[in-house]
N, C-alpha and C positions, 0 to 999 in steps of 0.2 A: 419488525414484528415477525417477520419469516424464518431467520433467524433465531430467535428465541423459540418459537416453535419447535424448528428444526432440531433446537440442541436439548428443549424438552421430551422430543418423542426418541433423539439416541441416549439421553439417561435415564427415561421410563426404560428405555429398551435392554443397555446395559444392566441395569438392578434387575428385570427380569431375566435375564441371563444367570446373573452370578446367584437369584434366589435359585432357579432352579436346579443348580449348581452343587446347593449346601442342601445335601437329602434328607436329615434329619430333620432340618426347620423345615421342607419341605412337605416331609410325609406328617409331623406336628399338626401342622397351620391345615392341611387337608384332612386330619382326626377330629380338631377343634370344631371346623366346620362343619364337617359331616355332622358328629355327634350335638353341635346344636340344634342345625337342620332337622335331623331326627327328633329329636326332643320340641321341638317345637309344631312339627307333625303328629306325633304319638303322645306324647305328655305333654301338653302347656301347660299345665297346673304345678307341673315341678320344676321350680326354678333351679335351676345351675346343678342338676342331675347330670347332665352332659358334662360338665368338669369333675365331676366327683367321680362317675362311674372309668373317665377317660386315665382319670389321675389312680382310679384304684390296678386299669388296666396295666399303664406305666410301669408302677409297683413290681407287678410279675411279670412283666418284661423283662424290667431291671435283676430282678431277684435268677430268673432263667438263665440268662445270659451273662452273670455274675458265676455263676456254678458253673455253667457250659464252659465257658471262655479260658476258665484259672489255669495256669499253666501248672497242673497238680505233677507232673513229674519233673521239673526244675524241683522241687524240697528234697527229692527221694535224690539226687544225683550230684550232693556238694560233698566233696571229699574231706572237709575238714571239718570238724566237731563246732568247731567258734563258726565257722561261713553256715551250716547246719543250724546252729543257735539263732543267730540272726538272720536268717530268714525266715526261720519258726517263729518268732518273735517280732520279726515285722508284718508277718502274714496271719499273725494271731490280733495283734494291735488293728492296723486296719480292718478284716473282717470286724473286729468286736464294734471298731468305729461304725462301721457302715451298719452293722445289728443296732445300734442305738440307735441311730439314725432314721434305720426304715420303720421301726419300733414307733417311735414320736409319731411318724408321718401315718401310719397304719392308726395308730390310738387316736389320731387328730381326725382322720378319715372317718373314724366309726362312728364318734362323736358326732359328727358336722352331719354323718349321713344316716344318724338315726329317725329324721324327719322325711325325710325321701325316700319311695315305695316305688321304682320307676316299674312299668309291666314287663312281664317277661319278654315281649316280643320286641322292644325296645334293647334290653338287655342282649338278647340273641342278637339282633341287625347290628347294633351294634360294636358287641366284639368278634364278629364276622365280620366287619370291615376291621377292627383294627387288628385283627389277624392277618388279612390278605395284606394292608398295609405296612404293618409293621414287617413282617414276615415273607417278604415278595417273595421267596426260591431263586433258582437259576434257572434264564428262560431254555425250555428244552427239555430240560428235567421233571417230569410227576411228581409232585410232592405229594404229603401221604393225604392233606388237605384238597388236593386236587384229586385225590382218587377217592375218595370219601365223597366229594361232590359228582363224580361221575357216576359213583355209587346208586345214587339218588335216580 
């Protein structure tokens, strides 16, 4: 029986290791949470406002960090007209993909969240967490988030 203890609390222990390991399911499953908790503090009347509002936060994460990220000078620097062609054309292809995509998920979002009213101050706690979440900085550095709160 000690035994099986034993090797139950080193593979509770190891899974909490390697979750906190993996930062995106990390800082997720800590969004999820939060943005229930809140919603069940401040709105209990709106049911699953905290996925909608978290799922529309996502969105323009996604959307942010998609533009930020592009490596927009790799297009300007292929020296052959055919390498120039295809890469404009696989860089036209996927964005168009990923527009349709976000398109569906946006038009599904409004719909679904036309019945949900959540209050502003729900709205604000909550993408102030998933700003500082999403968005940590480098420790050391002010961000312009952290000087805007000092602001205050």
């Amino acid at each position: 029986m000690r035994s099986l203890a034993r090797h139950s609390r080193a593979l509770f222990s190891w899974v909490h290791s390697v979750y906190l390991h993996l930062e995106n399911i990390h800082t997720t499953t800590n969004q999820v949470v939060f943005n229930m908790a809140a919603e069940k503090v401040i709105c209990p009347e709106e049911r699953f406002a905290s996925l909608y509002v978290l799922l529309f936060y996502t969105v323009l994460a996604y959307l942010q960090q998609s533009l930020q990220k592009r490596q927009w000078s790799q297009v300007l620097h292929e020296t052959t007209a055919a390498d120039f062609l295809r890469l404009t054309t696989a860089f036209v292809v996927a964005r168009l993909g990923k527009a349709i995509v976000m398109g569906l998920v946006l038009l599904t979002f409004t719909v679904q969240f036309n019945d949900i009213e959540p209050p502003l101050s729900y709205v604000l706690l909550t993408l102030s967490f998933f700003l500082l979440s999403q968005f940590p900085g480098t420790p050391g550095v002010d961000s312009a988030l952290v000087g805007v709160v000092r602001g205050l």
